[in-house]
C-alpha positions in Angstrom: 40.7 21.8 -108.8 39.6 20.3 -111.8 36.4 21.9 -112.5 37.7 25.4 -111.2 40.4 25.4 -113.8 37.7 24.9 -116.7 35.8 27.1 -115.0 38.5 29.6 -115.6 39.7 28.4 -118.8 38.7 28.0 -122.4 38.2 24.2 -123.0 41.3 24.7 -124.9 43.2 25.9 -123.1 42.3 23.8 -120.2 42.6 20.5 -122.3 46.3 21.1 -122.9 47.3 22.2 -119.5 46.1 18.7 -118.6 48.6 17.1 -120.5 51.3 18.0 -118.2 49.7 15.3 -115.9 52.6 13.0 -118.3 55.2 14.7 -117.1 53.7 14.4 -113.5 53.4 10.8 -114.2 57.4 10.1 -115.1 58.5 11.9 -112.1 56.4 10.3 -109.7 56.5 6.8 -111.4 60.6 7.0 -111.1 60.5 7.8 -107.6 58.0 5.3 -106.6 57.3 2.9 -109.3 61.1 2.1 -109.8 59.9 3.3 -113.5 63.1 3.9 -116.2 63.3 7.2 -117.8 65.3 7.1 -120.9 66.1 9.6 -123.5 63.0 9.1 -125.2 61.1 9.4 -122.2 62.9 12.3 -120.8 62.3 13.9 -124.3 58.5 13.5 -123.8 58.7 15.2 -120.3 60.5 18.0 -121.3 58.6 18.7 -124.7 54.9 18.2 -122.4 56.2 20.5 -119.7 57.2 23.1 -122.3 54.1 22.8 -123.8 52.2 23.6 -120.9 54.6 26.8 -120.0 54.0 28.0 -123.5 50.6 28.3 -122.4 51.9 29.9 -118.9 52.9 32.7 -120.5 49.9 33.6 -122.3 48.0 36.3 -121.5 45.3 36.5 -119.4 43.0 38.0 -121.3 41.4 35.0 -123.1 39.5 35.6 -126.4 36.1 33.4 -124.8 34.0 35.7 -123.2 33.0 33.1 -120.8 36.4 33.1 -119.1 36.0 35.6 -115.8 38.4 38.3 -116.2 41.4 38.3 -114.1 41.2 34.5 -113.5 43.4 32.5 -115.9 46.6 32.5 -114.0 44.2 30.7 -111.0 42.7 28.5 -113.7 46.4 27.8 -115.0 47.3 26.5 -111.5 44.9 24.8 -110.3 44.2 22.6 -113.5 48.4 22.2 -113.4 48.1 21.7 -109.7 44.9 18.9 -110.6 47.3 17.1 -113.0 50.2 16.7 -110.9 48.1 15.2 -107.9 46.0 12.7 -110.2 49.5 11.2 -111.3 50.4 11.4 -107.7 47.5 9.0 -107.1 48.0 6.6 -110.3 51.4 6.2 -108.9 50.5 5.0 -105.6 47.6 3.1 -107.1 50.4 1.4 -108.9 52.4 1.3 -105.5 49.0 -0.5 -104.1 49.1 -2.8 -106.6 53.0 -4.0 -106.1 53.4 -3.5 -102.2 50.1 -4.3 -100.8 47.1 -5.9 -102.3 49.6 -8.3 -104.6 47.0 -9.8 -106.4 47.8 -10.8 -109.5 43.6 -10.9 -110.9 42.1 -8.6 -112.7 38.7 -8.8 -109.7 41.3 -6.5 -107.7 41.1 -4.0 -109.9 37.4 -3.5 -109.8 37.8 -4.4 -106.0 40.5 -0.6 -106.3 37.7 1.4 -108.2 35.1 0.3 -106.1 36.5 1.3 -102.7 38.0 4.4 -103.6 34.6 5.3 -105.4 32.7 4.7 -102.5 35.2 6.6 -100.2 35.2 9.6 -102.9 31.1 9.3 -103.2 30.7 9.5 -99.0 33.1 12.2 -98.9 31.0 14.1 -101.7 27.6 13.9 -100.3 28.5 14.4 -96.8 30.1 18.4 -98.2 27.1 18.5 -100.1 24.5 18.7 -97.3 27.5 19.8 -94.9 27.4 23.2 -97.2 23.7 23.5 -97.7 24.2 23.2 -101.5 21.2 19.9 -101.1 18.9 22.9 -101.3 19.8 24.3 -104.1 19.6 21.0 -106.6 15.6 21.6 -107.1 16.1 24.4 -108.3 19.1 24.0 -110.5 17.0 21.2 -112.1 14.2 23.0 -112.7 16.4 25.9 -114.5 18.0 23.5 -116.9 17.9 24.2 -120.0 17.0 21.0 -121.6 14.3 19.9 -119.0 14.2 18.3 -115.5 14.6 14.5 -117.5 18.0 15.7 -120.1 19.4 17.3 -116.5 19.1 13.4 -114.8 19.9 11.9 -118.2 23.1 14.0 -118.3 24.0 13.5 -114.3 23.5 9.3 -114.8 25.2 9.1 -117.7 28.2 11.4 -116.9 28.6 9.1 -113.8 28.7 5.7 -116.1 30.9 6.4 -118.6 33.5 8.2 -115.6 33.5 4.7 -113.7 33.8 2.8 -117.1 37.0 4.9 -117.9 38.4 4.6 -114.5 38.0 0.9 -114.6 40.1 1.3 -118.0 42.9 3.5 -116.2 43.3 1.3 -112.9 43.1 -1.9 -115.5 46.1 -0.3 -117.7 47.7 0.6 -114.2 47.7 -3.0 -113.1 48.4 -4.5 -116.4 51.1 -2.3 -117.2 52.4 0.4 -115.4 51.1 4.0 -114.1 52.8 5.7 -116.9 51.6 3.7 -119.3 47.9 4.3 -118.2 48.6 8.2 -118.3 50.0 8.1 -121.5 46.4 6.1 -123.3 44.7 8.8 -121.1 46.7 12.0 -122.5 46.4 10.6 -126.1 43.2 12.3 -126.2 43.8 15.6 -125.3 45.3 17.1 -127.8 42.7 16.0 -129.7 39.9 18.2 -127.6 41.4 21.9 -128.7 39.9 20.9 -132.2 36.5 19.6 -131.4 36.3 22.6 -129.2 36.7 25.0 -132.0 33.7 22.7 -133.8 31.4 22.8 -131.3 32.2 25.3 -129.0 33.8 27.6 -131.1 36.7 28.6 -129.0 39.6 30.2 -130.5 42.7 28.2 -132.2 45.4 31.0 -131.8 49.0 30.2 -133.0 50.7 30.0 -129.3 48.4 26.9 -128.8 48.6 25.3 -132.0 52.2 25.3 -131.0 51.7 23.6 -128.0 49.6 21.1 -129.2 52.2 20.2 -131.8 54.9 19.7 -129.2 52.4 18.1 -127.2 52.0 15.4 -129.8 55.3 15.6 -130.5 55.7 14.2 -126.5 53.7 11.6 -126.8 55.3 10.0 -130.2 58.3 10.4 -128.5 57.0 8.0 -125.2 55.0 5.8 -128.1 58.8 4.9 -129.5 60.1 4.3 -126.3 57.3 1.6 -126.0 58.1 0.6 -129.6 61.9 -0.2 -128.2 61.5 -1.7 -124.9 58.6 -4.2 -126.5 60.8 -5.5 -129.7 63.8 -5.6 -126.5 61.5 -8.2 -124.7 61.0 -10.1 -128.1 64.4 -10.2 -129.2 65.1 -11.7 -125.4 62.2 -14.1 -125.3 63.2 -15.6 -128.8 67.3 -15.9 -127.1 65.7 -17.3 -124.4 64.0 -20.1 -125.8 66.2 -21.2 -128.1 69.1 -21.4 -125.5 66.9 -23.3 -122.9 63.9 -24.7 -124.8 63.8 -27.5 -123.2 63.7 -25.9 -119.1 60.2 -25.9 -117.7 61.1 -23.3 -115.4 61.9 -20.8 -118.2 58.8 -22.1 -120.2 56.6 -20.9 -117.1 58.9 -17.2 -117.0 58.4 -16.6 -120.6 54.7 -17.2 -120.9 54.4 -14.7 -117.6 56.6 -11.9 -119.4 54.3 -12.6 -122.6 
């Protein structure tokens, strides 16, 4: 769904429809991560969802020429569609991590990447000689622009630095919380309209200069929320120790909470 809704999109566009997946996030994270939306963080869902409708109601005829006529309101739902079932699945990972594997070492989160990579990988290569597409890969190396070597080179190092930022998303997920995770992950993306204008040269129009400004706007908002709860935590750890600094049992909580 992903790679259909850049296929359909500008890279623009695209990157701030994904932004939504932080709205996704909260709702799922409430509902099965026992996660606390407060003002702040219901201000952050509402501004990223608006964002993201902002772009809804564009028109579908895009400025890049590379965007097949006709297609952005498929493009708009399958890339909203994408992000709402990736922070479906950092949710449960989060749910794995509480109900089920209840390991409290960080060898179980490489022990998460690892099984659900394999699963993914076997699921991929079995639809790709399952369609026929196997026969097609000689070819498409062979066309590449940049030679048979930049096409392998690209491939390898695509797949590296994909597991090494999964490894950082499940690690924030088990560290912290789902939400959490998202919100390092969306930091990015409003970031991306602006390099693609630099390197791509895709269009900056005013509707989504807008929405990247109350996309960013969003995130702040979930980045004081953090800012709170953490200075919250502090305030209570300093209480609690000098109320009970003598109690081993309360040493032991406060160095877990730390």
């Amino acid at each position: 769904m992903y790679s259909y809704g850049l296929f359909y999109l500008s890279v623009s566009t695209y990157s701030l429809i994904c932004a939504t997946q932080l709205a996704f996030n909260a709702v799922f994270a409430y509902f099965l991560n026992s996660q606390k939306l407060t003002p702040f963080i219901v201000n952050s869902v509402i501004l990223l969802t608006f964002s993201a409708a902002l772009l809804g109601i564009q028109s579908d005829s895009e400025d890049s020429t590379d965007v097949p006529k006709g297609k952005y309101p498929l493009g708009f739902m399958l890339t909203l569609g994408a992000s709402a079932i990736y922070s479906l699945i950092l949710s449960l990972i989060q749910l794995t991590f509480q109900k089920v594997l209840k390991i409290e070492t960080y060898s179980v989160v490489l022990q998460m990447q690892i099984c659900t990579s394999f699963v993914a990988s076997v699921i991929s290569v079995v639809g790709l000689f399952a369609s026929g597409e196997w026969r097609k890969l000689q070819g498409e190396m062979d066309g590449f622009g940049k030679g048979r070597v930049s096409y392998v080179m690209t491939l390898v190092w695509t797949a590296v630095a994909w597991q090494v930022a999964a490894v950082g998303i499940v690690g924030l997920v088990f560290v912290v919380s789902s939400l959490f995770s998202n919100v390092i992950s969306t930091l990015g993306l409003p970031m991306v309209p602006i390099f693609a204008v630099i390197f791509f040269h895709d269009k900056m129009d005013g509707l989504k200069i807008m929405a990247m400004l109350i996309a960013i706007w969003g995130f702040i908002s979930y980045i004081y929320q953090h800012y709170l709860d953490d200075s919250k935590a502090k305030r209570s750890i300093r209480s609690d120790t000098k109320d009970g600094s003598d109690d081993p049992s309360l040493h032991k909580e406060i160095e877990t909470q730390l």
